[in-house]
Every structure is written in C-alpha cells, then in structure tokens.
SEPA-810434 format. One record per residue (C-alpha): x, y, z; residue in three letters. Coordinates in steps of 0.1 Angstrom, whole numbers, plus 5000, padded with zeros to 4 digits. Layout:
N
XYZALA...
This chain:
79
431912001108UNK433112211133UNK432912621116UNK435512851141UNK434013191139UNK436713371147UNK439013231119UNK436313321093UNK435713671102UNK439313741104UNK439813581069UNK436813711057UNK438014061067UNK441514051048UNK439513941021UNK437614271017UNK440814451025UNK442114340998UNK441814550964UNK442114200940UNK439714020966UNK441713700964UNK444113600995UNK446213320997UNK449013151019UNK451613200996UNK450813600983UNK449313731014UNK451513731048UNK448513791071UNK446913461056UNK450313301065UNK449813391095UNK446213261099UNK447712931083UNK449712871111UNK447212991142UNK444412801136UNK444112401132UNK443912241098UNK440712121103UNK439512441114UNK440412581085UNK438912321062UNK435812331076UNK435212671083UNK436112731043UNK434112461029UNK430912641049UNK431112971030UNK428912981003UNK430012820966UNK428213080947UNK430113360962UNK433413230972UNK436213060957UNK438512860981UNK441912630972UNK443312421003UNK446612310987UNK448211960997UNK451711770993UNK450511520982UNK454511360988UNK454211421023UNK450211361029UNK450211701045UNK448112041038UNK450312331025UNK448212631025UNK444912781016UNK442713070993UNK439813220991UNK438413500966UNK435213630955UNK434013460921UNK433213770910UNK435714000913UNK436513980877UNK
C-alpha cells in the first residue's frame, strides 16, 4: 500500500477547513479537484490508512462501468 503524503495532508487540511467536517467529490470543489490530480490508487490507499476510529471515508464506484467515481471523508464525530 503505497500512502502519498502529500494527497493526505492536502485532504486532511480541507477537512478541517471545513465547518461540517465532511468533504466529498460531489459537495466540495477542491476535493474535485484532488479527485482528478492524484491516481486512484493513491487515493485508495492513502484513505484506507487514516485511522477507522476517527475518520469516515466513502470511495464511490460505477459499478456499470467498473470504474471509481469519487470519494469522502469526515470525522465520525462531528455530530
């Protein structure tokens, strides 16, 4: 599993930006954006090594098409 730094502070940093503390492909533009600079598997591994007690994450698929549509991430507990 290959983590890419840089993708994970950046996300990590519009997550704490953000006054819900949930980000996602299709709400937030700037996680758009991320979407489509980094690699898919960058972005599947570097989510899936944040920690499960304190983050939430989504990776969306088509599952039509076979292909990955987007991502989110949020702090469980911002409720």
């Amino acid at each position: 599993m290959a983590v890419n730094q840089e993708f994970l502070d950046k996300v990590l940093k519009l997550l704490d930006e953000n006054p819900n503390k949930v980000i996602g492909t299709k709400y937030t533009p700037e996680a758009g954006k991320l979407f489509n600079e980094y690699s898919i598997v960058d972005i599947k591994d570097s989510l899936k090594s944040l920690d499960k007690s304190v983050y939430e994450t989504q990776i969306y698929e088509s599952f039509e098409m076979a292909i990955v549509t987007g991502f989110a991430l949020g702090l469980r507990d911002r409720y």
